[in-house]
N, C-alpha and C positions, 0 to 999 in steps of 0.2 A: 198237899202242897198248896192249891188255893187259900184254903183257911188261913195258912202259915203269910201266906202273900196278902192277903188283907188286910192281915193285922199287920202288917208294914214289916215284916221279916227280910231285912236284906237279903239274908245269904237263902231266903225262897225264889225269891226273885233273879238272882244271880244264877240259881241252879236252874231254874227256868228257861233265862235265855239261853243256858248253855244246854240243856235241853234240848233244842230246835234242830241245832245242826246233828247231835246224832242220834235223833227220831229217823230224822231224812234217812243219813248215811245206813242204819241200820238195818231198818225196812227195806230199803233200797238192795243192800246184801243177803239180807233172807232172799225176798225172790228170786234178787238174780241169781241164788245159789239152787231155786228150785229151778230156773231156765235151762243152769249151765248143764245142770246132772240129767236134766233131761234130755237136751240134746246128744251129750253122751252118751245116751243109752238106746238113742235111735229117735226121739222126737225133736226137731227143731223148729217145734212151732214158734215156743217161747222167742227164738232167736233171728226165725224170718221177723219175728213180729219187732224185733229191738226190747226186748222186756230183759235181756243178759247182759244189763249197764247197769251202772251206780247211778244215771241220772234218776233223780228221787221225781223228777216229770214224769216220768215213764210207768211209775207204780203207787204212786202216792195214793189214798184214799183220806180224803178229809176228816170223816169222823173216825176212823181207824187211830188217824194220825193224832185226833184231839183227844182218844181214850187213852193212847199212850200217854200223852203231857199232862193230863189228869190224875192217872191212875196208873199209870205203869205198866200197863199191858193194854196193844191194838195189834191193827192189823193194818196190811196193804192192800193193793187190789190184785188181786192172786195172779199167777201167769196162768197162760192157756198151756193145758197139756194134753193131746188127743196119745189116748192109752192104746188107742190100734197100733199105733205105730213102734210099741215094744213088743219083744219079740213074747216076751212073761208081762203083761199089761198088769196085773197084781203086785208082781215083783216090781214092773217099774214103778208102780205110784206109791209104792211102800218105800223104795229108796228116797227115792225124787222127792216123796212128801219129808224125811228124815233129813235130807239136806238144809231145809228153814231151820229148823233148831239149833243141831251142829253148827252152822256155820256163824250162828249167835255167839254159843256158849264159848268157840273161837274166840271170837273178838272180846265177849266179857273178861277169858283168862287175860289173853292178852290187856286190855283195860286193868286189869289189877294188877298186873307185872309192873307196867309202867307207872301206875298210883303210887306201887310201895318204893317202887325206884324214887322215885319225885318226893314221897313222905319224907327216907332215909338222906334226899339231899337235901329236904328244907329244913331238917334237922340239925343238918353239919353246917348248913350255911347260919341257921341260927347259934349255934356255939361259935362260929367263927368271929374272932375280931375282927376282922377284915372281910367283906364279901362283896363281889363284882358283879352277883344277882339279884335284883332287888326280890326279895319275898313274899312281894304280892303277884310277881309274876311264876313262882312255883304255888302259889296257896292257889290260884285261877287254872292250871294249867291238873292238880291234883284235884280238884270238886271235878272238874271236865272229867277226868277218866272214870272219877267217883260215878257218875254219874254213866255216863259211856256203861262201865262196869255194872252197876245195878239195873237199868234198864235192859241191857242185853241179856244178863240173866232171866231176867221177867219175862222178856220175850219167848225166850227159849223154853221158858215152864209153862208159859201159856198156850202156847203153840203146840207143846207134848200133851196136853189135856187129851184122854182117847175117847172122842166121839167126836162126829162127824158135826161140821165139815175141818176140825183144826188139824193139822199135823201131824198128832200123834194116831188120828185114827186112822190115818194112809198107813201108817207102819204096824203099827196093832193089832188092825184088823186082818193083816196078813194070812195071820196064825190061826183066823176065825175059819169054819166051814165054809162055803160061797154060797150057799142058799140065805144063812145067817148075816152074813155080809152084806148083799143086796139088800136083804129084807130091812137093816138100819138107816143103810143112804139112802132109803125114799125118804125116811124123816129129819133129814140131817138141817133143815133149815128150821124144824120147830124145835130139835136139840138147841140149835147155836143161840135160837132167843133163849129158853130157858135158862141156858149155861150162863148168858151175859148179864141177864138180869139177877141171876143168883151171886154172879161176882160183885154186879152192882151193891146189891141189899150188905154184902157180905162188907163192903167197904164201905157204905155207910153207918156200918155198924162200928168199924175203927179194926175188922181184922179181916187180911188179906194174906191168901194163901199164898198168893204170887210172890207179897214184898219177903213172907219168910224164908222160900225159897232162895230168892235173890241176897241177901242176908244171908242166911245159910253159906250159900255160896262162895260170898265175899269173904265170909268170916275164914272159910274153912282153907280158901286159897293164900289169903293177904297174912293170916297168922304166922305162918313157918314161913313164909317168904322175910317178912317183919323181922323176925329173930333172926333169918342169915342174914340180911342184911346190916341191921346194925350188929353184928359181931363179927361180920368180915371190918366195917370201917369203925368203928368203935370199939370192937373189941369185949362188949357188952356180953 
């Protein structure tokens, strides 16, 4: 995306600001969906603490926040979950950790529902002789969810990665023996360099697992959605 922004790409730059707002909103819904579930299930740290809002003040992480607008996959700044307080302390941080991605892949479907909605209207308002929306305001309002849609995806594939400290290995490791288990979480912070720097090399090289996932994704929702829609209103 910078590349493309340098070299004076509008529609980089356009996706960029529209970017901003949902980084925030996104991140903002990961954790607070790791707070809500924990408190659910018997911890309300998260929730004494106020980390079970949308306000993006409450969880932001700056360079998180700037891997995402870069590269398509960060992070927030985690909520607190003290594991004594489930009654299954394993079972709850395997749920609790599975909450962040879910609650993504949520909103990316939703995000492409509404893309191909908006696609199918900007189409009919383009055949239309007559139209009472102007079409710059469905081309702005479809890159948003484009956009909303592929990042949330990313998030969710990035976040399922299974080794520690990401998301997927709260749930993963469930299934591991508990000697096994411990024995990986004492290295989980020279995994997570590893990991980052290998996605780094991996996206300077011009191939990212994350975006194909995302892609993947988009494709595999927005397609049949595509086709009922233009042949419920077109006929097509």
């Amino acid at each position: 995306m910078l590349s493309q922004l340098l070299s004076g790409d509008k529609d980089a730059l356009i996706s960029l600001l529209l970017s901003i707002p949902v980084i925030l909103f996104s991140l903002s819904f990961h954790e607070a969906a790791h707070g809500y579930i924990a408190y659910k299930m018997g911890d309300p740290t998260a929730k004494n603490l106020g980390r079970v809002t949308l306000n993006p003040i409450k969880h932001l992480d700056p360079i998180g926040a700037l891997c995402m607008l870069i590269f398509g996959y960060g992070w927030a700044r985690p909520v607190p979950i003290v594991t004594r307080n489930f009654d299954n302390p394993r079972k709850g941080m395997a749920i609790t950790g599975i909450a962040g991605p879910i609650s993504n892949l949520i909103l990316g479907i939703i995000s492409t529902v509404i893309y191909v909605a908006f696609n199918v209207g900007y189409l009919k308002a383009a055949y239309s002789v007559i139209s009472s929306t102007p079409l710059f305001i469905i081309e702005m309002l479809m890159m948003l969810f484009y956009v909303s849609a592929f990042l949330n995806f990313g998030l969710m594939a990035f976040n399922l990665i299974p080794v520690p400290p990401f998301d997927g290995s709260r749930f993963f490791y469930f299934f591991l023996p508990e000697k096994l288990y411990f024995k990986i979480m004492k290295y989980e912070q020279i995994i997570m360099i590893v990991v980052l720097v290998g996605f780094f090399a991996l996206s300077r090289a011009g191939y990212s697992p994350i975006s194909i996932v995302s892609n993947w994704l988009f494709d595999t929702i927005a397609e049949p959605l595509w086709n009922l829609g233009t042949k419920l209103v077109f006929g097509w």
